[in-house]
N, C-alpha and C positions, 0 to 999 in steps of 0.2 A: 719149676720152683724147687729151690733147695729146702731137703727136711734134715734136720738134724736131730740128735736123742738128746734127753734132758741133761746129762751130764755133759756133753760137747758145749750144748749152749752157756751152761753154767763156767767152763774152761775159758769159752770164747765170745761169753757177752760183747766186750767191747768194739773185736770185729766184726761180729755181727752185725751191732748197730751199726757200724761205720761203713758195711757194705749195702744196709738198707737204707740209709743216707746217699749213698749211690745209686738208687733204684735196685737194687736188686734184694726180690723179697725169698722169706726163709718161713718153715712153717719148724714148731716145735712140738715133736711126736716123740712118744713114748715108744720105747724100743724104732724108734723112725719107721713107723708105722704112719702113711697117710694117706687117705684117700679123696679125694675129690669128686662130687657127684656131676653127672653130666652135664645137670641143668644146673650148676652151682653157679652161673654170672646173669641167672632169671628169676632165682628163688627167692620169693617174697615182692618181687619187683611192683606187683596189683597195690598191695598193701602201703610200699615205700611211695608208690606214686599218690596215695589217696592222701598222705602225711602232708605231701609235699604239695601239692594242691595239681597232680599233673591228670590229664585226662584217661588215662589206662582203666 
C-alpha cells in the first residue's frame, strides 16, 4: 500500500482519488510514517460479527 505525507496528498488529492477509484489504496501518514499490525485483517472481527448477526 502506498503511504504518502500530508503535504503530497494535499498537492495530489485529485490523483489520489482517481487512483483509489482504480483500486489502488493509499494510507495518509505523517512524515509517511505507517505501520500495519499483523493481525490488522482480524482485529475486532468477534465484535464485527456479533453486529452483524454472524456466528464467531
Amino acid at each position: 500500500m502506498k503511504s504518502v505525507n500530508i503535504h503530497e496528498a494535499k498537492t495530489r488529492l485529485s490523483r489520489l482519488i482517481a487512483s483509489t477509484i482504480n483500486g489502488e489504496p493509499f494510507v495518509i501518514a505523517k512524515a509517511s510514517q505507517f505501520t500495519v499490525p499483523d493481525d490488522f485483517d482480524q482485529m475486532g472481527q468477534d465484535e464485527i460479527a456479533t453486529m452483524f448477526g454472524g456466528d464467531n
